[in-house]
C-alpha positions as CSV (number, residue, x, y, z in Angstrom):
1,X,78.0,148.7,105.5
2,X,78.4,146.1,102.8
3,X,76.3,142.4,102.5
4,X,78.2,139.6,101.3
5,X,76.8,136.8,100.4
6,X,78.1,133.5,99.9
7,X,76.2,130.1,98.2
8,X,77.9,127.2,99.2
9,X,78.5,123.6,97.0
10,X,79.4,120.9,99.6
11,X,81.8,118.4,98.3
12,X,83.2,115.4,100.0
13,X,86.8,116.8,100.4
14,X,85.6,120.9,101.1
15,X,82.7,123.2,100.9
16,X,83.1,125.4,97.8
17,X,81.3,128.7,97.3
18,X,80.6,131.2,95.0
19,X,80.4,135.0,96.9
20,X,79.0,137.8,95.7
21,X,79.4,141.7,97.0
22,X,77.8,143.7,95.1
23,X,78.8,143.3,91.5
24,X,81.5,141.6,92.5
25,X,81.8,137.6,92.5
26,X,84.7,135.4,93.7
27,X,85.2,131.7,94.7
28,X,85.4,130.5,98.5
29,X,86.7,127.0,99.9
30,X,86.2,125.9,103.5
31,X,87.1,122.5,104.9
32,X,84.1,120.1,104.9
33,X,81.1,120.2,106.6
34,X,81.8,118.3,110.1
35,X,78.6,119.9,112.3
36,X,80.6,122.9,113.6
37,X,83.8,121.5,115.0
38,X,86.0,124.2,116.0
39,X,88.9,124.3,114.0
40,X,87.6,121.5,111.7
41,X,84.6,122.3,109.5
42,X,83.0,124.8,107.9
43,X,80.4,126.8,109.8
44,X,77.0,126.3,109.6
45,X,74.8,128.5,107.3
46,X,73.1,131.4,108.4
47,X,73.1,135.5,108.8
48,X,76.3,137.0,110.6
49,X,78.2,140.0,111.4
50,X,81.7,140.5,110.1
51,X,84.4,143.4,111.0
52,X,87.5,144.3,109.3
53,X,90.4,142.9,112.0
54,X,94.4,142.7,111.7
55,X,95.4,139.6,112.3
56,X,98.7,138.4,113.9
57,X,98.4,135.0,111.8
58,X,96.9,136.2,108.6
59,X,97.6,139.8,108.0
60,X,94.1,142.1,107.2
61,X,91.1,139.9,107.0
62,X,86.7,140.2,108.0
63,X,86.4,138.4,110.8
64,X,82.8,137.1,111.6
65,X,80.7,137.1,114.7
66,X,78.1,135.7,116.7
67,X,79.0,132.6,115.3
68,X,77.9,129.7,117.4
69,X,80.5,127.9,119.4
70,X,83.4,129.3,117.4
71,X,85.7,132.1,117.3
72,X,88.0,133.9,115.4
73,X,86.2,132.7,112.0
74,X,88.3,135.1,109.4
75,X,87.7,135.2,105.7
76,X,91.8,135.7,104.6
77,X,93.8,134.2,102.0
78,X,95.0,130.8,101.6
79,X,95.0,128.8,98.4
80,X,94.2,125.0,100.1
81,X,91.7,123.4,102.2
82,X,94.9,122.9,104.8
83,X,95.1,126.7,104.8
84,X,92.5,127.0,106.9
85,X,91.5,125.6,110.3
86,X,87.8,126.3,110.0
87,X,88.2,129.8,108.1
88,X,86.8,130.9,104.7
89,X,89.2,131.4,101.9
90,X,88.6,133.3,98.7
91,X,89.6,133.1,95.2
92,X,89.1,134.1,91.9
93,X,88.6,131.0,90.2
94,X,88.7,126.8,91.1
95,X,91.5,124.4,90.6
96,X,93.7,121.7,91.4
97,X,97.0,123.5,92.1
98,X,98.5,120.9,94.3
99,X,97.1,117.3,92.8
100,X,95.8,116.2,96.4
101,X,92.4,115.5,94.3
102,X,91.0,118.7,96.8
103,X,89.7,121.8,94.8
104,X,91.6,125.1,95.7
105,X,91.2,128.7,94.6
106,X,93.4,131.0,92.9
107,X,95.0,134.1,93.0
108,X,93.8,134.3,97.2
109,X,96.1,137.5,98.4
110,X,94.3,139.4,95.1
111,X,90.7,138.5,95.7
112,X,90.9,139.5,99.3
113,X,92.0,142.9,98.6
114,X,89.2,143.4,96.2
115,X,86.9,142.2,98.9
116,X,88.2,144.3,101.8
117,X,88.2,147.0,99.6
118,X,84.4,146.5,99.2
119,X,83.6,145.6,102.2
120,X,83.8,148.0,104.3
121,X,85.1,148.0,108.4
122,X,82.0,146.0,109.4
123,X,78.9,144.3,107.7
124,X,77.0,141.6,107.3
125,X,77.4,138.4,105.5
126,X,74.7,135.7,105.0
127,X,75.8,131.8,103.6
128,X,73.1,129.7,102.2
129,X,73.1,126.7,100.0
């Protein structure tokens, strides 16, 4: 069972992060922080369980749990904010890939694999700023 940890930056447009498991450090982005709307904002901080899930929409992802008045809250990849409806993406670096002046991450599909390979079937996760 793995921890991953995530510090989060919040930004007008997104929330960006930097995650760490073990030695191991990527980027994440999220969509901005709009108290908890499902499908809409980031979630909020706190200590969580995630478990390694196959996802119809998004392939092999960690999805978390107990998380307050959401569901299905995967981290998977996706390079843009409008990748994800309230999800955590991951990358191994920031930039502006598509000039909508919103910060994405880089080389997604790669950093995920690293991290499910680390990871583990379940865990826990804890986000902070």
């Amino acid at each position: 069972m793995s921890l991953i940890v995530i510090k989060r930056f919040y930004d007008d447009d997104c929330t960006i992060g930097r995650l760490t498991i073990d030695k191991f450090r990527c980027f994440t982005l999220e969509p901005r922080d709009l108290d908890n709307q499902q499908n809409k904002s980031c979630i909020y901080e706190g200590a969580f369980k995630y478990k390694f899930r196959e996802s119809p929409k998004n392939g092999r992802v960690l999805e978390l749990k107990n998380v307050d008045f959401r569901t299905h809250i995967q981290m998977h990849a996706g390079c843009f904010v409008k990748n994800t409806n309230g999800c955590i993406l991951v990358g191994d670096g920031i930039r502006h890939i598509d000039k909508d002046g919103i910060p994405d991450v880089t080389n997604s599909k790669s950093t995920l694999g690293i991290i499910l390979a680390m990871a583990g079937m379940e865990g826990d996760i804890r986000i902070y700023s």
